[in-house]
C-alpha positions in Angstrom: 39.1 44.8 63.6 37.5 43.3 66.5 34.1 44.9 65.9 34.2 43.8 62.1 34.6 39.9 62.8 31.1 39.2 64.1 29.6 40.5 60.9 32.0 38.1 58.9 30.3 35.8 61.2 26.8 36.5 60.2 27.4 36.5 56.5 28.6 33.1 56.3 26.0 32.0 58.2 23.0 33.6 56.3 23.4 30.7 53.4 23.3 28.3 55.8 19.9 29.3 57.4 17.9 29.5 54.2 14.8 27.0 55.0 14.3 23.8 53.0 10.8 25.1 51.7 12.6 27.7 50.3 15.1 25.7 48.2 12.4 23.1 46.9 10.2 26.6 45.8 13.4 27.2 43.2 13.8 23.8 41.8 12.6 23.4 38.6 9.1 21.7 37.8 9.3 17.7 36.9 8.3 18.0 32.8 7.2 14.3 33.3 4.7 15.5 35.9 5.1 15.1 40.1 8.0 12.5 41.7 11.5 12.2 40.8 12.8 11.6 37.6 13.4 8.4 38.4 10.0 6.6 39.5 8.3 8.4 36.5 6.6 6.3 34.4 7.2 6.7 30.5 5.2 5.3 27.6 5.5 2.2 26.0 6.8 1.5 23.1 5.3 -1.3 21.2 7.7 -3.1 18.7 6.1 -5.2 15.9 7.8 -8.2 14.4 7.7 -8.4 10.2 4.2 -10.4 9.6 4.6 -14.3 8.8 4.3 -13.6 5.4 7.0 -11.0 4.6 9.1 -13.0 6.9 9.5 -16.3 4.5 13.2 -16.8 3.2 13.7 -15.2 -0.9 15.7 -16.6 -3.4 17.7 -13.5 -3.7 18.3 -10.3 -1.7 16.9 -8.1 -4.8 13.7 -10.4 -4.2 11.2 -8.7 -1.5 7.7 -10.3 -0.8 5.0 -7.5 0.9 2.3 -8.7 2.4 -1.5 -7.0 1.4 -1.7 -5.7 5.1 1.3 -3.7 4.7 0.0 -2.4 1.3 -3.5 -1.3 2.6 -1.6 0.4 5.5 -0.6 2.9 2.9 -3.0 6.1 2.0 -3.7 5.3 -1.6 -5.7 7.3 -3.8 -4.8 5.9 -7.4 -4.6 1.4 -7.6 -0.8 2.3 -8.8 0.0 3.8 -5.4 -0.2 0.8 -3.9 2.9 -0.7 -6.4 4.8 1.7 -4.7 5.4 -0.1 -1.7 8.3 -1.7 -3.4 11.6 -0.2 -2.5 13.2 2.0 -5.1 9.6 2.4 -7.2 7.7 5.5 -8.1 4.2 5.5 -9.8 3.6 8.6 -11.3 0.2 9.9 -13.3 1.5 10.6 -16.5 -2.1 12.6 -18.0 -4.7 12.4 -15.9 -7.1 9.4 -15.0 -7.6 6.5 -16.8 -4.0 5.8 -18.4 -1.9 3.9 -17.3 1.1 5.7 -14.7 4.7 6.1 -15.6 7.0 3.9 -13.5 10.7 5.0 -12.3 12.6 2.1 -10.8 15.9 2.4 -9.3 16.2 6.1 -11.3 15.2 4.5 -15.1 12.3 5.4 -16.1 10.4 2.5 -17.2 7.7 4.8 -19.5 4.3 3.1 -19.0 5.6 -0.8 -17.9 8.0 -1.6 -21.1 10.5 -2.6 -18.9 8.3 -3.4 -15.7 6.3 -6.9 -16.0 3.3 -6.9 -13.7 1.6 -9.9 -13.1 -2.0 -10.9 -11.2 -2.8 -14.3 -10.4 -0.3 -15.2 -13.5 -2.1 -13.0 -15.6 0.2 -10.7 -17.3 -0.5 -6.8 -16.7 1.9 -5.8 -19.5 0.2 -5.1 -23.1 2.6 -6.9 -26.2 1.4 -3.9 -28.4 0.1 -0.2 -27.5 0.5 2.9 -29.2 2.1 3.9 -26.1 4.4 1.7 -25.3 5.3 -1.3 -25.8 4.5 -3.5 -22.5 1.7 -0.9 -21.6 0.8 -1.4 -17.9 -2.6 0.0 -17.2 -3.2 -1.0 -13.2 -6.4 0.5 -12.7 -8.7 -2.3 -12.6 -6.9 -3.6 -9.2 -8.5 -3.1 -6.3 -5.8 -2.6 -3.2 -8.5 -4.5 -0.7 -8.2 -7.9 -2.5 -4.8 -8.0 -2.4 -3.2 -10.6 -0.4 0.7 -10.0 -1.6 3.3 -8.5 -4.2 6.4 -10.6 -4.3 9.0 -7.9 -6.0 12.5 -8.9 -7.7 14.4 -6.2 -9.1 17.1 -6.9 -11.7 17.2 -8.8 -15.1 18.0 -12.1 -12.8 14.9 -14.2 -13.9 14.1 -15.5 -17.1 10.7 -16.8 -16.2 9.6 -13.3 -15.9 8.9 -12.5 -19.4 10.4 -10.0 -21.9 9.3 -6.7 -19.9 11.3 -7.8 -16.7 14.7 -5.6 -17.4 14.7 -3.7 -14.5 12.3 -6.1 -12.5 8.7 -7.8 -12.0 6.1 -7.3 -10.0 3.5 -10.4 -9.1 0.4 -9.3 -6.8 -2.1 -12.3 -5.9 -5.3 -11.6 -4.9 -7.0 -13.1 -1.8 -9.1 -16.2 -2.5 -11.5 -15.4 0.5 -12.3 -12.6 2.0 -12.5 -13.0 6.5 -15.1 -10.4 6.5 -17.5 -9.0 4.0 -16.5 -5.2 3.4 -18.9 -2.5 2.3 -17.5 1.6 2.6 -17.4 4.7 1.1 -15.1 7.5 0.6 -14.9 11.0 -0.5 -12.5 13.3 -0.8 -12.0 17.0 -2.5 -12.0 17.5 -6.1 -15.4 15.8 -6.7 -13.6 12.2 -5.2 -16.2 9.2 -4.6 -14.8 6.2 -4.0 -17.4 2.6 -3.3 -16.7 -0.5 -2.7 -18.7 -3.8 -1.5 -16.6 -7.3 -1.6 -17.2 -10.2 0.0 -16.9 -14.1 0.0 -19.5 -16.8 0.0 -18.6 -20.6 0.4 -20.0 -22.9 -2.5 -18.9 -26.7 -1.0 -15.6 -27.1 -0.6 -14.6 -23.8 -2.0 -15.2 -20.4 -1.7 -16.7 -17.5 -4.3 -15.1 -13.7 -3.7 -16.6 -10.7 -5.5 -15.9 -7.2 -5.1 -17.8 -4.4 -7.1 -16.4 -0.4 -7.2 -17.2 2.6 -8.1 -15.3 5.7 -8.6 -15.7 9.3 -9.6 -13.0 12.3 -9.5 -12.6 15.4 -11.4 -9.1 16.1 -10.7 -7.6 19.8 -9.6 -8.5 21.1 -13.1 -9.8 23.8 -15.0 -11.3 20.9 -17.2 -12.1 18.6 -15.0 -11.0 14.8 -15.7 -14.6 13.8 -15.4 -13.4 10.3 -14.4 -16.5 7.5 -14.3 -14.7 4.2 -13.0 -16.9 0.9 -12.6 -14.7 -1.9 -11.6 -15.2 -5.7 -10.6 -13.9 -8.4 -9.9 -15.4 -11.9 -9.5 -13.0 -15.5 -8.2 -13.8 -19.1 -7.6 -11.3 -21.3 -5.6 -12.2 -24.7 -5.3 -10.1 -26.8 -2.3 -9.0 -30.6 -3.4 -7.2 -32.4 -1.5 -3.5 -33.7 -1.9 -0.9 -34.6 0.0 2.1 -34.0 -2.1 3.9 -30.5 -3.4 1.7 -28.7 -0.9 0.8 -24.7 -2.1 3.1 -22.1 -0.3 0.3 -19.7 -0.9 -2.7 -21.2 0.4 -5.0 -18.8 1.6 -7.9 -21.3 2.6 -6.6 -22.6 6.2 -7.5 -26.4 5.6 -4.3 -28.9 5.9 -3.2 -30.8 3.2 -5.6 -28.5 0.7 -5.1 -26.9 -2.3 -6.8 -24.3 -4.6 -7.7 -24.4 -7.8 -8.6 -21.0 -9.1 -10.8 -19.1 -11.8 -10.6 -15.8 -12.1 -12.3 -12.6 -14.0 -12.4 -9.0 -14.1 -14.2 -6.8 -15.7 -12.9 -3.2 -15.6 -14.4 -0.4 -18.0 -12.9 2.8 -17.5 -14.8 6.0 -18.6 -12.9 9.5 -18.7 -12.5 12.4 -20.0 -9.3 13.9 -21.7 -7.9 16.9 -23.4 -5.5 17.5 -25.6 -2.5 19.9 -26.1 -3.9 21.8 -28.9 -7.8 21.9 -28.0 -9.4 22.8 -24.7 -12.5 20.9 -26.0 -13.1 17.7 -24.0 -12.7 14.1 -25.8 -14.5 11.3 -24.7 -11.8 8.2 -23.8 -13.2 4.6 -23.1 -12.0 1.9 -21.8 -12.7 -1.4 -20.8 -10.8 -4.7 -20.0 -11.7 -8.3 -19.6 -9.0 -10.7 -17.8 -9.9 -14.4 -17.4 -7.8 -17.2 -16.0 
């Protein structure tokens, strides 16, 4: 027994002897790179308040007002994307290019706008008669750069909005000036060309905004859509000044000014379709002419 003891005493001492090297050679690697976990320095994290627009009190909590920033922030390929920033909305293609999409809102579908009013500048979208539907909603003159907001109500709550309003309105205004002039160009697979050149000039006290684009796409078809799209769009606001009932939407940043507004667009659509029955291409036109 006495013989065995000092090897009892050796063994517990072994642990005790390892080297400090040693025990900083087994501990695991910092994944946040070299110190201790707690002087690493993470990432920051930037938070961004809701814009000043989007932020302005509604008369209802269906009633949402989207600011053109957040709807150009979107990938958009199709003008009626861009409606699809509202909440509950889907814009579907119903046949192709040039016609106007199907709208599903809040899981109705609202065919092509009959019970979906659409509104730009107070110009009504919606179509009284079309062989399609009634309250046909074409949306592919817009063009998602000029846009300055979409104020969106949802619900059969407002009379003001017109007979096509049963499951809710949608009222886009288009900016009145542009800050900067815009020219660019985009392509895409599927033969997609997209051009567009927009910009403002002042004329005294108000301003003149034009925008010209140009759009080609043949669609992942055997028959290709053969879509030709020459849009424009051409505004005059013209600053008075008042001091009373002051505009809640005044883009030009004068105080105590408010627009007055003229507005056109010209939007012939060129495309070509196919039918069910025949393979052999039909040639559809379209144009549209909007004054205010």
């Amino acid at each position: 027994m006495r013989s065995s003891r000092p090897l009892l005493y050796m063994s517990l001492l072994l642990p005790v002897a390892v080297s400090p090297c040693d025990l900083q050679a087994q501990t695991a690697p910092d994944p946040f790179g070299p110190g201790s976990g707690a002087s690493t320095a993470l990432p920051g994290i930037t938070v961004v308040a809701p814009r000043a627009l989007e932020a302005e009190p509604t008369d209802a909590a269906s009633e949402k007002r989207i600011s053109g920033e957040t709807i150009n922030a979107r990938p958009i390929e199709r003008p009626g994307e861009m409606l699809e920033a509202t909440p509950g909305l889907i814009v579907g293609s119903h046949s192709g290019e040039g016609k106007a999409n199907q709208y599903f809102l809040r899981g109705m579908n609202l065919d092509h706008g009959t019970d979906l009013a659409i509104w730009l500048d107070g110009m009504p979208v919606n179509m009284r008669t079309h062989a399609h539907a009634q309250g046909y909603a074409d949306v592919n003159f817009l063009i998602p750069e000029l846009v300055q907001q979409m104020i969106v109500k949802k619900g059969p709550y407002w009379a003001e909005e017109g007979n096509f309003a049963s499951a809710g309105s949608l009222r886009l205004a288009y900016l009145d000036r542009l800050e900067t002039n815009v020219v660019q160009g985009t392509g895409g697979s599927f033969g997609y060309w997209r051009a567009l050149a927009a910009g403002s000039l002042q004329m005294g006290t108000g301003w003149l905004t034009g925008a010209v684009e140009t759009v080609f796409y043949n669609g992942p078809w055997s028959v290709g859509d053969n879509l030709k799209k020459f849009n424009g769009s051409c505004a005059t606001a013209k600053a008075r000044p008042t001091t009373a009932f002051p505009s809640r939407r005044s883009p030009i940043p004068i105080p105590g000014i408010r627009p007055t507004r003229a507005r056109c667009v010209l939007s012939p659509t060129a495309a070509w379709a196919t039918t069910a029955r025949s393979t052999r291409p039909t040639a559809v036109t379209r144009s549209a002419i909007r004054c205010r």
